[in-house]
C-alpha positions in Angstrom: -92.3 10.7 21.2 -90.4 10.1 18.7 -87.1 11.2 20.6 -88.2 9.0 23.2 -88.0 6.0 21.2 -84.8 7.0 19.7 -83.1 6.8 23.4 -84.8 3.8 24.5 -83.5 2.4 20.9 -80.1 3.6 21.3 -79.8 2.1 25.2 -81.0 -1.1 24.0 -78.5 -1.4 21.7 -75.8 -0.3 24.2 -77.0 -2.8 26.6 -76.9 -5.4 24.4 -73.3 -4.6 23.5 -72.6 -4.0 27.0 -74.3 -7.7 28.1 -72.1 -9.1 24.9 -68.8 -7.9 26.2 -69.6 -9.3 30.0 -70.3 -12.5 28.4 -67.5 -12.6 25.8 -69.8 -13.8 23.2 -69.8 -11.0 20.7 -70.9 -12.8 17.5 -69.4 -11.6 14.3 -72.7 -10.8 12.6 -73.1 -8.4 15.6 -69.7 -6.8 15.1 -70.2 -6.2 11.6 -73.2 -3.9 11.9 -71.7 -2.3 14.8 -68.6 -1.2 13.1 -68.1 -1.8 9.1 -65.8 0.4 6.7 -67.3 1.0 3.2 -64.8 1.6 0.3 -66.0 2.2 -3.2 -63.2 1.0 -5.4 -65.0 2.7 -8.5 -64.7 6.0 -6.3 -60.9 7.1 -8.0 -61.7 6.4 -11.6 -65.1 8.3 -11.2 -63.5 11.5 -9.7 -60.8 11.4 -12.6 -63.2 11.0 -14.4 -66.0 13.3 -13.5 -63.7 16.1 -13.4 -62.1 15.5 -16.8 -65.8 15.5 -18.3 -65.9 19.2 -16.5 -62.6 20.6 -17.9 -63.2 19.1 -21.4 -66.8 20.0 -21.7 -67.0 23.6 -19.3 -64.4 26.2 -19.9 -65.9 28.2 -16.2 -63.2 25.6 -14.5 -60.3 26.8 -16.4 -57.6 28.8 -14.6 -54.5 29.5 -16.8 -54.9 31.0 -20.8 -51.8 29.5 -22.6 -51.0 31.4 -25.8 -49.0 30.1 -28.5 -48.8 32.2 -31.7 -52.0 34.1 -30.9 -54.2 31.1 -30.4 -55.4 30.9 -27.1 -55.7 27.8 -25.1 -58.4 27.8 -22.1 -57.2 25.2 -19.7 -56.5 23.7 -16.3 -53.4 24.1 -14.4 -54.6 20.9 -12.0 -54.6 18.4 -15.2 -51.3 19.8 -17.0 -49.5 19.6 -13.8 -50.5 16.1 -13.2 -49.2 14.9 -16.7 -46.3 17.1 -16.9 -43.7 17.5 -14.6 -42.8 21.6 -16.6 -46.0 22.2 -16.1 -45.8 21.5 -12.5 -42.3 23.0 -11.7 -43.5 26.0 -13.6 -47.2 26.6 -11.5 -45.1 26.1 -7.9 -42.0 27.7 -8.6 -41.9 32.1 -7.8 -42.0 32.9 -11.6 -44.4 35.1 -12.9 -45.9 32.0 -14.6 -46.6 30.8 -11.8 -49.3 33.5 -11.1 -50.2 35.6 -14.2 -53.4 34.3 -15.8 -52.2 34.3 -19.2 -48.9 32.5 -20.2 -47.5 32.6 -23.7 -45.6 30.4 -24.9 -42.4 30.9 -27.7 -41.3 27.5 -28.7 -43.7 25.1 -29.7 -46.1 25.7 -33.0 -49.6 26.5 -32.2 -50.2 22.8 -34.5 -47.9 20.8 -32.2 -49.3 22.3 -29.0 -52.8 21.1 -29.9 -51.5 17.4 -30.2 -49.5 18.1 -26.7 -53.3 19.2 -25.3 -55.0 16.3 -27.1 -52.6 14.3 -25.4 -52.7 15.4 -22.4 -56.6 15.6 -22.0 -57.6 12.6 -24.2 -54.5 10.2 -24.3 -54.7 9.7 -27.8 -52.5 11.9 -30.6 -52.7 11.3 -33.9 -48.6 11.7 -35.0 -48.2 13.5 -38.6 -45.0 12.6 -40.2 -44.2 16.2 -41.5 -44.7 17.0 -37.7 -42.9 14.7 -36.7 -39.6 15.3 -34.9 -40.8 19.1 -33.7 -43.5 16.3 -31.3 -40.5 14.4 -30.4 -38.7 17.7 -28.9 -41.4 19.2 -27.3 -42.5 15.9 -25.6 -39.2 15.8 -24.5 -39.2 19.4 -23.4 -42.4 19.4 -21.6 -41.3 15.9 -19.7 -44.3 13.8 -21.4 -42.6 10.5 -21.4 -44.8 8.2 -23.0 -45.7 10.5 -25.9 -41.8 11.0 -26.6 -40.7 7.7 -26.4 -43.7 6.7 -29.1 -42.0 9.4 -31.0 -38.8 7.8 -30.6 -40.2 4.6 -31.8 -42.1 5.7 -34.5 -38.7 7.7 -36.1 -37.1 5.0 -35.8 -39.1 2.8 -37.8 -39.3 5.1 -40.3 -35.9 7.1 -40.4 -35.0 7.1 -44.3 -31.3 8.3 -46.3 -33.2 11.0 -46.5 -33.2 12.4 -42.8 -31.2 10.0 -41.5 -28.1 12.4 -40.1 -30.7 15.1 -39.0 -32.5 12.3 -36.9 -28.8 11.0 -35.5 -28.4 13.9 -34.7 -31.6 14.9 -33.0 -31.5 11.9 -30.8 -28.3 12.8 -29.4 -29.4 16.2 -28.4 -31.7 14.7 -26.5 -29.7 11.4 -25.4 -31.8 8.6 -26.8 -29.7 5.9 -27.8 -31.9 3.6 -29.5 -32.9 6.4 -32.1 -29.1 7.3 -32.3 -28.1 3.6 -33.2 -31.3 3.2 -35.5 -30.3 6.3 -37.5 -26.4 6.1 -37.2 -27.1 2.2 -39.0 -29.1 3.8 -41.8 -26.1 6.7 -42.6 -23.0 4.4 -42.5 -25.2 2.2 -44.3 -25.7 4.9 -47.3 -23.0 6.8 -46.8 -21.6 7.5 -50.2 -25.5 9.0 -50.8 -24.8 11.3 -48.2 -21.5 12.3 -48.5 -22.5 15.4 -51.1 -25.4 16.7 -48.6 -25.3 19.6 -46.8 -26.1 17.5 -43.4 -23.0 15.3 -43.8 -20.9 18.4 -45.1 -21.8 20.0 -41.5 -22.0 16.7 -39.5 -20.2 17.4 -36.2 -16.5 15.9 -35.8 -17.6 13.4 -32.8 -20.7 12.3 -35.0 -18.6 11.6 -37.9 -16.2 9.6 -35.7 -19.0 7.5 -34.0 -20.0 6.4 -37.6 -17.1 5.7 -38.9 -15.9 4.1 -35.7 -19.1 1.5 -35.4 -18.0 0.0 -39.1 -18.9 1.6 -42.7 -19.3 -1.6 -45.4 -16.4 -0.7 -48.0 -18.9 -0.3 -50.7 -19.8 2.9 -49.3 -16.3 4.0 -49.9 -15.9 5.6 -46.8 -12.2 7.3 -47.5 -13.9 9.1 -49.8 -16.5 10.7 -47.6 -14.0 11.7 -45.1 -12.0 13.6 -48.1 -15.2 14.8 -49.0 -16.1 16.3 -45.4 -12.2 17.8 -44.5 -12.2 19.2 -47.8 -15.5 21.2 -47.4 -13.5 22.9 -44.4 -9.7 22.4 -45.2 -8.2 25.1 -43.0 -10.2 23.9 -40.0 -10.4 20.3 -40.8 -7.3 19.3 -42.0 -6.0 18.3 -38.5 -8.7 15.8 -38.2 -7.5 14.0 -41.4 -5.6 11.0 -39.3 -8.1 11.0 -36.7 -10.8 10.2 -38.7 -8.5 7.8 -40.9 -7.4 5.8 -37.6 -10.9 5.7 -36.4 -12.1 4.5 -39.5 -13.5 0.3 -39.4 -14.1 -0.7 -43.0 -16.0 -4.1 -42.7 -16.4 -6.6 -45.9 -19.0 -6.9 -48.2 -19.7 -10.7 -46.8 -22.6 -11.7 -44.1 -22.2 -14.4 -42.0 -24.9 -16.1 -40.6 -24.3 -19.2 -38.3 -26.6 -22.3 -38.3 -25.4 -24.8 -35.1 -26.7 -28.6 -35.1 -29.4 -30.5 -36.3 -33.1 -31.6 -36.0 -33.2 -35.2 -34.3 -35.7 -36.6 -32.1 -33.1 -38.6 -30.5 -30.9 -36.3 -29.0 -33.7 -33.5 -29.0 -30.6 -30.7 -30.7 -32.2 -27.9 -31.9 -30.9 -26.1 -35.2 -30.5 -22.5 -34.6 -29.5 -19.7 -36.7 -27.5 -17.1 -35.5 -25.8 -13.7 -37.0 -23.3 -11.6 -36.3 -21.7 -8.2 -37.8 -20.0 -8.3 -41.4 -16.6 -7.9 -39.2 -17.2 -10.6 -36.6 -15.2 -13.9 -37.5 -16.1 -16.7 -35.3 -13.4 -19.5 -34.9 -15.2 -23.1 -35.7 -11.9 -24.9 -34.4 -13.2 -27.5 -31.8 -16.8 -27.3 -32.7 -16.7 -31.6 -32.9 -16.5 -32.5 -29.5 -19.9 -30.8 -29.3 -21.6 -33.2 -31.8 -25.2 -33.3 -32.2 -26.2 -32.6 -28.4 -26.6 -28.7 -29.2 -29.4 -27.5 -26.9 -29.7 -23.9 -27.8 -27.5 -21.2 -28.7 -27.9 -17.4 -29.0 -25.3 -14.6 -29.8 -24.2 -12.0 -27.2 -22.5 -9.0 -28.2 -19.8 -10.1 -30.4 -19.6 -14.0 -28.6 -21.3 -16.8 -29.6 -23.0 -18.7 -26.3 -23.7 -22.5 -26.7 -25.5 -24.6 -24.6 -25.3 -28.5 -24.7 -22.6 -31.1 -25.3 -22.2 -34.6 -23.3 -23.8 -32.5 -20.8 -26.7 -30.7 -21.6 -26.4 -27.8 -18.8 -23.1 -26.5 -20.4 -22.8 -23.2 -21.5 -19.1 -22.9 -24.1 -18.6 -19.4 -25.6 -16.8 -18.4 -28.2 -14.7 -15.6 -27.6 -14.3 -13.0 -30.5 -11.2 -11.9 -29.3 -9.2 -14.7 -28.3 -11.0 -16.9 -31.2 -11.3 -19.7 -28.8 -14.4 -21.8 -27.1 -14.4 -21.1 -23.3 -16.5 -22.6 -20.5 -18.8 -20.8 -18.8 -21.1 -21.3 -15.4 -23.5 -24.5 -16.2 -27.1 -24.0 -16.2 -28.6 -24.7 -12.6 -30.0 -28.1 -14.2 -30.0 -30.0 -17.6 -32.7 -28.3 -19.8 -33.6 -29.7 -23.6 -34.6 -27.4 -26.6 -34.9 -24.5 -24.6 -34.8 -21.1 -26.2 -31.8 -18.7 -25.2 -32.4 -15.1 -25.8 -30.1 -12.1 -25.6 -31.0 -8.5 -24.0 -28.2 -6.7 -24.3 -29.8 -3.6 -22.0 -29.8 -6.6 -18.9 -26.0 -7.5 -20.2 -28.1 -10.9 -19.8 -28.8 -13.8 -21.9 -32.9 -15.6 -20.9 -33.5 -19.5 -20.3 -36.8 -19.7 -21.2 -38.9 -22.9 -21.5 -38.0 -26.4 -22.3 -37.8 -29.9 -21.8 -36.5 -31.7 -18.5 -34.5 -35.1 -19.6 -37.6 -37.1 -18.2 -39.6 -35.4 -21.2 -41.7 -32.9 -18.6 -42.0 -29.3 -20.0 -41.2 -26.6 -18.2 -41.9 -23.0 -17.8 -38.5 -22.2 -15.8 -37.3 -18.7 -16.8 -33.6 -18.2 -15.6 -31.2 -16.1 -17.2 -27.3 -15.7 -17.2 -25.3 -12.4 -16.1 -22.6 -12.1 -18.2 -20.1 -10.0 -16.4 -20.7 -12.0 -12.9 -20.8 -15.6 -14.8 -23.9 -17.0 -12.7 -26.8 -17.7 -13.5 -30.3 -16.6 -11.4 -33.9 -17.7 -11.1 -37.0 -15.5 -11.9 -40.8 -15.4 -12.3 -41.7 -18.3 -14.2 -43.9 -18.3 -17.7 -47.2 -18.5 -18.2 -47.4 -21.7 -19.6 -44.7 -24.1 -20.2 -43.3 -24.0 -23.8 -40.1 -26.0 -25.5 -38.6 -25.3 -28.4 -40.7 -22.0 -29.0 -38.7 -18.8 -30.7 -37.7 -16.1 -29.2 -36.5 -12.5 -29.7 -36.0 -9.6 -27.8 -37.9 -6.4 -28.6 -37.1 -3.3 -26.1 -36.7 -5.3 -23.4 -39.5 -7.9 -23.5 -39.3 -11.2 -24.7 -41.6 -13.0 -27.4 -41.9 -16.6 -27.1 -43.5 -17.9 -29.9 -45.3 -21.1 -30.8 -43.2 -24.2 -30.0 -45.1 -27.5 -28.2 -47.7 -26.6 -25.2 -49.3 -29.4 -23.2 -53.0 -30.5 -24.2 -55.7 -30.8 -21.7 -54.4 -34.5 -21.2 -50.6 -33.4 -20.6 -49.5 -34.5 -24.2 -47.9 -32.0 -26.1 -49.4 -30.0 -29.0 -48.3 -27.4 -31.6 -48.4 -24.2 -29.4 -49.7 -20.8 -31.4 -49.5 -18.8 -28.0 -47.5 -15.5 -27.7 -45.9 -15.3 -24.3 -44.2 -11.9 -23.3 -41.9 -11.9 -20.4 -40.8 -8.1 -19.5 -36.6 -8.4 -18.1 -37.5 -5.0 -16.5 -40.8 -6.2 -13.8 -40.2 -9.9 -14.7 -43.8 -10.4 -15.2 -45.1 -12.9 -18.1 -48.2 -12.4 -19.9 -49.9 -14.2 -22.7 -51.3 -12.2 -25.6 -55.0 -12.4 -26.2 -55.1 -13.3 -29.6 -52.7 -16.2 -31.3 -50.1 -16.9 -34.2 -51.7 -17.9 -37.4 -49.7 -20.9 -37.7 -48.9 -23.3 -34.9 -45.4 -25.3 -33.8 -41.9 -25.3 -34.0 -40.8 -21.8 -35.6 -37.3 -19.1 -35.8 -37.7 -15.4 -35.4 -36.0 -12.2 -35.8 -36.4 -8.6 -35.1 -36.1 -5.7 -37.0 -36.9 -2.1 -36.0 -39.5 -3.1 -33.8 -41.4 -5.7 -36.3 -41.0 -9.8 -35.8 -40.4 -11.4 -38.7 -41.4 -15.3 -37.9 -41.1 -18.3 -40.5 -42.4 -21.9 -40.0 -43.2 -25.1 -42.0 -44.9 -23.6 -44.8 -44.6 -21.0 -48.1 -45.0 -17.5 -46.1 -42.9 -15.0 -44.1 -44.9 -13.7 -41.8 -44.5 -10.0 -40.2 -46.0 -9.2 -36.8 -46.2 -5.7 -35.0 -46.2 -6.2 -31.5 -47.3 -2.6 -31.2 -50.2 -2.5 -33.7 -51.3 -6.1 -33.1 -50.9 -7.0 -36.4 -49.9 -9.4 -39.0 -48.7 -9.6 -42.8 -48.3 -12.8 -44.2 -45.7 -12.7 -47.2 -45.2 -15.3 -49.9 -42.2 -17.2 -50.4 -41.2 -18.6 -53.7 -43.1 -21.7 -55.0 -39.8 -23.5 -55.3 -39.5 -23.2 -51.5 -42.9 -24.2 -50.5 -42.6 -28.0 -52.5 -40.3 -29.3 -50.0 -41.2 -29.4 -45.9 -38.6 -28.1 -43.8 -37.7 -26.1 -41.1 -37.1 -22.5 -42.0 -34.1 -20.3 -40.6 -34.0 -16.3 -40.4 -31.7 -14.2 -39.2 -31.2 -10.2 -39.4 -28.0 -8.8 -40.2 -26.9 -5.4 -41.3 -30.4 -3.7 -42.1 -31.4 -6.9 -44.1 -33.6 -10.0 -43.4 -32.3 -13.1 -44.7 -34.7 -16.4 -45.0 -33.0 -19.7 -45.6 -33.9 -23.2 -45.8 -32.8 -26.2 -43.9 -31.6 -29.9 -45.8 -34.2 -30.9 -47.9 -35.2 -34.4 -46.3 -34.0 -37.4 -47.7 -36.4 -39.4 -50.5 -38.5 -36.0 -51.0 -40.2 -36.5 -54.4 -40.8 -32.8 -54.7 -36.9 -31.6 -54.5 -36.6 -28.4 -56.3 -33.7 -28.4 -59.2 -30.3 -27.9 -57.9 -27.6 -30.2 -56.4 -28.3 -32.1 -53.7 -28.1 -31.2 -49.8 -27.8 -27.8 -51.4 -29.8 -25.0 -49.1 -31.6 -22.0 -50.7 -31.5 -18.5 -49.0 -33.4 -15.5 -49.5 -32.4 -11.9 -49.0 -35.5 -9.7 -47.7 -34.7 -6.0 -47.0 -35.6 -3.9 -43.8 -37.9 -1.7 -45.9 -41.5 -3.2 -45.6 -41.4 -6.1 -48.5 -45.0 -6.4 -50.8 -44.3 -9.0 -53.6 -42.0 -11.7 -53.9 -41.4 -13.3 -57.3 -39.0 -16.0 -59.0 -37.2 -16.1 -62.0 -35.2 -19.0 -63.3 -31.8 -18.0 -61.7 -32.9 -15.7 -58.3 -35.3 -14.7 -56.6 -36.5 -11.0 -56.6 -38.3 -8.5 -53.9 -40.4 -5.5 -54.7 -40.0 -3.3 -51.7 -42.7 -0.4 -50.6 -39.9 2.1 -52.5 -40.5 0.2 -55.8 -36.8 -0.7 -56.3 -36.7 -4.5 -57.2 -33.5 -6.5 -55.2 -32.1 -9.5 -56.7 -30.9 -13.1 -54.4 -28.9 -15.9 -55.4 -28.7 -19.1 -54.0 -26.3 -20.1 -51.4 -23.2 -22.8 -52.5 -23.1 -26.5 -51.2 -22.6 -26.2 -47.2 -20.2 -28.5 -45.7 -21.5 -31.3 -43.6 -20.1 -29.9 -40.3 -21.5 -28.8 -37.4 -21.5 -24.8 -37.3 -22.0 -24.2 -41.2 -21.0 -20.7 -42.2 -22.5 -19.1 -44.9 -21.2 -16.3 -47.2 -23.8 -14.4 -48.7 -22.7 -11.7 -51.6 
């Protein structure tokens, strides 16, 4: 019976698809019982997951015993190979590892591999500092990408005078150019501290070069160190005595920091601070036809790139080596306080944001390639900005604060971060916001923004913690409104001051149209106190660093400023 019923079911459901088809009325409700794919999109992340609940919590799945200085590790060939490209070569290539139960392991510590199997089961590693750089090998070693390049990152930030040549020299063993540069600045920045150690008195020829080729400040005395290092080795060495000497770039004791243009609401220029290397000299012949119509500027390399003039899509730059302005290709349309940003990694300087000249904001993102001298569209920003600041971290570019339109298309003080990544070209706004809101300047400094606004605080954000420190300036500073400037240069942060405003009853002593500027090291800063005649820093190393006051600037249009 109940056979029966299944036929005569299943033939009257083939006669009614067969009667549908004669008819040519097949109804989509019909179709969609008759033939429907299922796919459970939660089906991938409950596999990975269900079997990394059964390798973490059941040792029967286990199939390879690694050993490393008689502790054994029970654990899955199936999960290292899918993190770790060794791991992989080594389980399908015809070595002996490939089929021996037990594998034992020589060059990693049994403490280091534990973080490389927390890693690679958990995702999460706490980093010790005294393991520090044996992580950052064997990450490198055993092809684990993102847990080396966090290594990277986090020497970086914290290479010292200390370490600093073993770390240079550690990155370029393993080719990582952005640890190199970090820890080549900190030893031609301290080289007469180093010059005595054993790591200098045994630095590789081509290492020695490279620092003394990239610029050593002459307070470092750096004929001295190279005595120093041929004399440690005279036999072999002494050859190398006018290589060295010819390779050697002394640069002065002076910073230069470059402030272009002013604030006015009736041209819409935008003051902008730039810096540039002790040795760069940047020619300021000319700089008059440009007047106050200065849209944006940003510094590329050793040049100087300008945006504005009578016509606000030109782009001038001011060629290092010829010490002359020079046209370049025009932005594809005018654009008003805009914020250019350089990536050097892109060879590239970003358009980001901005003003169209009927007073619209835009969210345009193009950028400029410097070596082709054109300039190319991409994705556009989240939400349009003008005259936010900008810096360029690894790649991805904060835009911060600026003006943002209201829910009635007038423009507000923006607090928004907006990242744009040069490498997918995708934006992305951060979840949280900036403590302060509005027009602001930025700079970056081993991976930590430092921001300044209208206001009495400096504050410090982490894009990779998610974090902020606010910093007190002076109480001189805060009496007086103005538009704060900061720039990095040479391992240093330096916070200056725009004109104080004309009628201010609250102008701090000192000559007028004077501007005040404020020295901040690289080192993470804690309290900042005056005194009568400077301003001082105590640093996280407890070593208290003095700051003067800048001289009278000339009324011109790219101001120069010497800082001792």
């Amino acid at each position: 019976m109940k056979g029966g019923a299944a036929d005569c079911w299943r033939s009257d459901l083939c006669s009614t698809m067969d009667s549908s088809e004669e008819t040519g009325g097949s109804s989509t409700e019909e179709n969609y019982f008759v033939n429907y794919t299922f796919t459970d999109r939660s089906h991938s992340g409950r596999v990975a997951q269900g079997i990394m609940k059964l390798c973490l919590e059941d040792e029967l799945f286990a199939d390879v015993t690694i050993s490393v200085e008689g502790k054994e590790f029970q654990l899955h060939r199936l999960v290292l190979s899918a993190q770790s490209c060794f791991f992989r070569s080594m389980f399908t290539s015809n070595l002996k590892e490939a089929h021996n139960r037990v594998i034992e392991l020589q060059d990693v510590s049994e403490s280091v591999f534990q973080l490389l199997v927390d890693y690679i089961y958990h995702g999460t590693v706490k980093l010790r500092a005294e393991e520090l750089q044996e992580t950052y090998e064997v990450a490198d070693m055993y092809q684990l990408t993102a847990l080396f390049e966090e290594c990277s990152r986090f020497l970086a930030r914290t290479v010292q005078v200390r370490n600093c040549l073993q770390v240079m020299w550690l990155a370029d063993q393993h080719s990582d150019m952005e640890l190199y540069t970090a820890a080549k600045h900190c030893a031609k920045s301290h080289l007469s501290q180093l010059q005595d150690t054993e790591e200098f008195l045994h630095l590789p020829l081509r290492l020695l070069t490279d620092i003394l080729t990239d610029g050593v400040p002459c307070s470092q005395n750096p004929t001295v160190a190279i005595e120093t290092w041929i004399n440690f080795n005279k036999e072999e060495r002494a050859g190398f005595s006018e290589t060295l000497r010819s390779s050697l770039k002394v640069i002065g004791e002076n910073v230069h920091i470059y402030l272009i243009g002013k604030e006015s609401s009736r041209t819409h220029s935008l003051a902008v601070s730039l810096h540039c290397a002790d040795d760069d000299s940047i020619s300021v012949s000319g700089q008059n036809s440009l007047c106050h119509q200065i849209t944006a500027a940003c510094k590329h390399g050793s040049d100087l790139y300008v945006v504005g003039g009578s016509i606000p899509r030109r782009m001038w730059k001011c060629n290092n080596a010829t010490i002359d302005w020079e046209w370049c290709a025009p932005l594809p349309r005018d654009r008003l306080q805009h914020t250019l940003v350089s990536v050097p990694s892109k060879d590239a300087i970003y358009s980001l944001g901005g003003k169209t000249l009927q007073d619209t904001l835009s969210n345009a993102v193009i950028y400029y390639r410097v070596r082709d001298n054109v300039w190319t569209e991409t994705s556009q920003l989240e939400v349009a900005v003008s005259g936010a600041a900008g810096v360029n971290l690894n790649g991805v570019i904060y835009l911060l604060g600026g003006e943002e339109n209201d829910l009635d298309f007038f423009t507000k003080p923006s607090r928004l971060i907006q990242c744009y990544d040069t490498n997918t070209e995708k934006c992305h706004v951060k979840p949280y916001v900036l403590p302060f809101a509005g027009r602001m300047h930025a700079a970056v400094h081993k991976d930590v923004v430092f921001i300044v606004a209208e206001g009495d605080s400096l504050l410090c954000y982490n894009p990779l913690l998610d974090s902020f420190t606010r910093l007190c300036l002076p109480d001189a500073w805060s009496s007086v409104p103005s538009l704060w400037k900061i720039a990095s240069c040479n391992g240093s942060i330096y916070v200056f001051r725009d004109r104080y405003k004309k009628g201010g009853k609250n102008r701090p002593s000192g000559r007028k149209g004077s501007k005040d500027v404020l020295q901040c090291t690289s080192e993470a800063p804690s309290i900042l106190s005056t005194s009568s005649n400077y301003y001082k820093l105590t640093t996280s190393s407890k070593q208290p660093i003095l700051y003067t006051r800048a001289e009278e600037v000339p009324a011109i249009w790219l101001w120069a400023y010497s800082l001792t």
